[in-house]
C-alpha positions in Angstrom: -61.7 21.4 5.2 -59.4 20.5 1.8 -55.9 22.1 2.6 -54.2 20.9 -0.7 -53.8 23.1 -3.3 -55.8 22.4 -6.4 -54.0 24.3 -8.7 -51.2 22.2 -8.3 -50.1 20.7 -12.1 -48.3 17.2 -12.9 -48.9 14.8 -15.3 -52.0 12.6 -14.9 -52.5 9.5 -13.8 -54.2 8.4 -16.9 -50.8 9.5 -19.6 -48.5 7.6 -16.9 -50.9 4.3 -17.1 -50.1 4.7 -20.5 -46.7 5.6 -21.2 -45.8 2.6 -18.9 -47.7 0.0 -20.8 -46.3 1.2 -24.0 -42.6 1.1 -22.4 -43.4 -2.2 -21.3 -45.2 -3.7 -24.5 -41.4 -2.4 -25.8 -39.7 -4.5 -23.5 -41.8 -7.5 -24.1 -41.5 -7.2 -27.9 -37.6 -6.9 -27.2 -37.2 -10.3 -25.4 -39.7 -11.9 -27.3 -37.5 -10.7 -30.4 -34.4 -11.9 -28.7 -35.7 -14.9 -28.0 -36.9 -15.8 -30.8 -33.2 -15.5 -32.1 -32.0 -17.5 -29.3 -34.4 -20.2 -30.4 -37.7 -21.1 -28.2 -37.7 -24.1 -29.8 -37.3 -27.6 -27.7 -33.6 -28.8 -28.6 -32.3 -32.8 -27.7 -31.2 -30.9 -24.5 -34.0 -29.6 -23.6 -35.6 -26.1 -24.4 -33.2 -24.0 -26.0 -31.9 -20.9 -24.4 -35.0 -18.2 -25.9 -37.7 -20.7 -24.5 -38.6 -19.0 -21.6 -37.6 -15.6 -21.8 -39.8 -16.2 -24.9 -43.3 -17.2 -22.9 -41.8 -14.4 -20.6 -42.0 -11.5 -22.8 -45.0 -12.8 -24.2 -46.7 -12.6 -20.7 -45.4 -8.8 -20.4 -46.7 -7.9 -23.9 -50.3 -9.5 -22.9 -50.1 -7.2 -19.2 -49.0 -4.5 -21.0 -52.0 -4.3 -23.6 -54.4 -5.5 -20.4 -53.1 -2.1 -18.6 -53.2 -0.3 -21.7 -56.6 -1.0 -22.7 -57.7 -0.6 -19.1 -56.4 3.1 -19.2 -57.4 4.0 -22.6 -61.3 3.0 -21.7 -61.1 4.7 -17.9 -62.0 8.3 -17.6 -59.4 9.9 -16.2 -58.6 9.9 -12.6 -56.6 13.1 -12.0 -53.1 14.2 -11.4 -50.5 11.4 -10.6 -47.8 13.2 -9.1 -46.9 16.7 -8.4 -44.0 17.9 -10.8 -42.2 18.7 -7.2 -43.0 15.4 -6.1 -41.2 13.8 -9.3 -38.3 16.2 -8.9 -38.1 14.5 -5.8 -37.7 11.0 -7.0 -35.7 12.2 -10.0 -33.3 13.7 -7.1 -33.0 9.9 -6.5 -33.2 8.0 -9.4 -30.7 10.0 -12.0 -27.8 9.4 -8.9 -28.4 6.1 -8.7 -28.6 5.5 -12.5 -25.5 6.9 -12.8 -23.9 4.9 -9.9 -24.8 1.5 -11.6 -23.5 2.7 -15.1 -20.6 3.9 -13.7 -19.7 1.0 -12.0 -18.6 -0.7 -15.7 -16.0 2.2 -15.6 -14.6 3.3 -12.4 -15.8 -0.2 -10.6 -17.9 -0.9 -8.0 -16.1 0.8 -4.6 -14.9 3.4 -6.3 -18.5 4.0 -7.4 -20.1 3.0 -4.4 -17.8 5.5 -2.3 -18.8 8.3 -4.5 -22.7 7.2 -4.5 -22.5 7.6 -0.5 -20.4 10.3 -0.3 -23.0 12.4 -2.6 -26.0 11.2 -0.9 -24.7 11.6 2.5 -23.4 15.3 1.6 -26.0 16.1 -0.7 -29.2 14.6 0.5 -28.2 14.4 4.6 -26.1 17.4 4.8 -23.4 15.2 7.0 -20.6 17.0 8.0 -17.2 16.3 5.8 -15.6 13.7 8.4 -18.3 11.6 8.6 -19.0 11.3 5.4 -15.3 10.7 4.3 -15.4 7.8 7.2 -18.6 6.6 5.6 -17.7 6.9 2.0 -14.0 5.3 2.4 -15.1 2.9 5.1 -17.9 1.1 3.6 -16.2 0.1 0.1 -13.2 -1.0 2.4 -15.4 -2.9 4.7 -17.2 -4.3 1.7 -14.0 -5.4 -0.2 -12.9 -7.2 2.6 -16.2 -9.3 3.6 -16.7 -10.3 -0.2 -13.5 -10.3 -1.4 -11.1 -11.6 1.2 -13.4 -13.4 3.4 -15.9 -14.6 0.9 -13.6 -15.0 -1.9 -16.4 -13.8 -4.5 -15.0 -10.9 -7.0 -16.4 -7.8 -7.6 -16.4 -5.6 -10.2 -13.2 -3.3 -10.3 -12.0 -0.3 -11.8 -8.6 0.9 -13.3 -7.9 2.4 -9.0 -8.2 -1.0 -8.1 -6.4 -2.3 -11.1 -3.5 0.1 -9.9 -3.3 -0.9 -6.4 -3.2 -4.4 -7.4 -6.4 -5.6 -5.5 
């Protein structure tokens, strides 16, 4: 007996297949473009710094018109994710894009203590105490182990500017 709706909608497989290759053709062009500035040429110290980011992109360009050629000739093969499914993973994905652009700005505990905090509160439902223990203790426990015991910097913010750390 089939208990899964069928009238459920999303995009399908076959435009994903697609849109990815294309993204990734882009990317490919880009750092074969870049490295092309860079030089891929072979210098007298060796191969100059666009050599193999060159070969590289060009290997991602190649995949990318493999996949998209393989999509374009397949028939279809139905829905690739439910809408609710990529709301989901979008619930996931925006946060985190966020946290590692933000980290440029507010550095990285201050950023990583807000990251927990909201998926702790937002995503666990965690009580306020433990996730202020959680969200305050990590970053500190984290400072200490790379910064202080380690000795290897992270990125920091204009907080951790102020407190002199």
């Amino acid at each position: 007996m089939n208990t899964q709706n069928t009238s459920s909608t999303g995009p399908a497989h076959r435009s994903v297949e697609i849109g990815v290759a294309i993204i990734l053709a882009i990317v490919g062009i880009i750092v074969t473009y870049g490295s092309v500035q860079a030089g891929i040429s072979w210098g007298a110290e060796g191969p100059r710094a666009g050599f193999f980011p060159f070969y590289v992109g060009l290997a991602i360009i190649i995949g990318s018109c493999v996949n998209l050629w393989n999509a374009m000739r397949e028939s279809p093969a139905g829905l690739f994710a439910e809408w609710s499914q990529l709301r989901q993973v979008m619930s996931v994905v925006i946060p985190a894009t966020i946290y590692v652009v933000s980290i440029s700005y507010i550095g990285l505990y201050v950023a990583s203590g807000i990251f927990i905090a909201w998926f702790m509160r937002w995503l666990g439902k965690y009580k306020w105490p433990i996730v202020a223990a959680v969200a305050i203790g990590m970053p500190v426990f984290i400072y200490f182990v790379f910064e202080k015991w380690f000795l290897v910097p992270l990125p920091k913010g204009p907080i951790e500017d102020w407190l002199n750390l």
